[in-house]
Legacy VTK file of the C-alpha trace (Angstrom):
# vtk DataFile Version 3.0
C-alpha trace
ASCII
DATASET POLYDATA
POINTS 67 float
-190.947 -57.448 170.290
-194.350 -59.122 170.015
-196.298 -55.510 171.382
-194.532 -53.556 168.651
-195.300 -55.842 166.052
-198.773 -55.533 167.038
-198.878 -52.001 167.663
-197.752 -51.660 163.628
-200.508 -53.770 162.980
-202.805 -51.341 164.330
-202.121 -48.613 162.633
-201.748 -50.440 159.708
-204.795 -51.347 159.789
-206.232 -47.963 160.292
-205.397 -47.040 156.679
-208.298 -46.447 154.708
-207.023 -47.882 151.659
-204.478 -51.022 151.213
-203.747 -52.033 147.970
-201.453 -55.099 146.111
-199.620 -57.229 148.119
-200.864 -56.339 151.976
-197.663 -58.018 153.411
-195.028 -56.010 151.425
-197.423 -52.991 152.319
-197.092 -53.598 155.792
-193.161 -53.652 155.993
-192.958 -51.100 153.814
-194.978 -48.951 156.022
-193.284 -50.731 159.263
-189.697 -49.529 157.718
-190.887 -45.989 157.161
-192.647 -45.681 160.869
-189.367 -47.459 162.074
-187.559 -44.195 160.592
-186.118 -45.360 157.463
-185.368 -41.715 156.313
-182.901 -41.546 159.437
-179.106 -42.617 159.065
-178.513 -43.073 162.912
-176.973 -45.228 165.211
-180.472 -47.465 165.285
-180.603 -48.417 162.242
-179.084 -52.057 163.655
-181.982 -52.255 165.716
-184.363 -51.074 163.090
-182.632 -54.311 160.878
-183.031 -56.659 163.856
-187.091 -55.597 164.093
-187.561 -56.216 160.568
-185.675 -59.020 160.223
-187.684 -60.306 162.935
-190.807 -59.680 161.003
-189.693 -61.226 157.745
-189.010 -64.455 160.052
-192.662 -64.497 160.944
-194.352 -63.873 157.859
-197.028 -66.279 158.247
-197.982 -64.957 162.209
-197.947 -61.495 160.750
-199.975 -62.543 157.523
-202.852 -64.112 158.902
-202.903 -61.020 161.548
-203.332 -58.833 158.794
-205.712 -61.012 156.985
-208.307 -61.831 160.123
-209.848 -58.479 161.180
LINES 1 68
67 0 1 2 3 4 5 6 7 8 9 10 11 12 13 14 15 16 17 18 19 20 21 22 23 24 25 26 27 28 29 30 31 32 33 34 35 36 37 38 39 40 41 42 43 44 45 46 47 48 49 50 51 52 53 54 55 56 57 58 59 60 61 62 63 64 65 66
């Protein structure tokens, strides 16, 4: 789970331009690379990986904060 994570935080952070709140950006962009447009039979897993995320909101923070 960890090498996903920080394989969204890669790309992430190869936007040019991040604006507001850089956390909500991040799952909001994790939820649409996750295929939020898709009503499929992964959207459980898609749940569990986000869910995941919001559980380690402070690892993920400070990863997004430290270049």
């Amino acid at each position: 789970m960890n090498d996903l994570v920080e394989s969204l935080l890669t790309e992430f952070k190869k936007q040019r331009i991040i604006r507001g709140n850089i956390y909500d950006n991040f799952m909001f962009y994790s939820y649409k690379v996750l295929g939020a447009n898709k009503d499929d039979k992964y959207k459980h897993t898609r749940a569990s990986i986000l869910n995941y995320m919001t559980q380690n909101k402070n690892e993920i923070l400070l990863k997004l904060t430290r270049d």
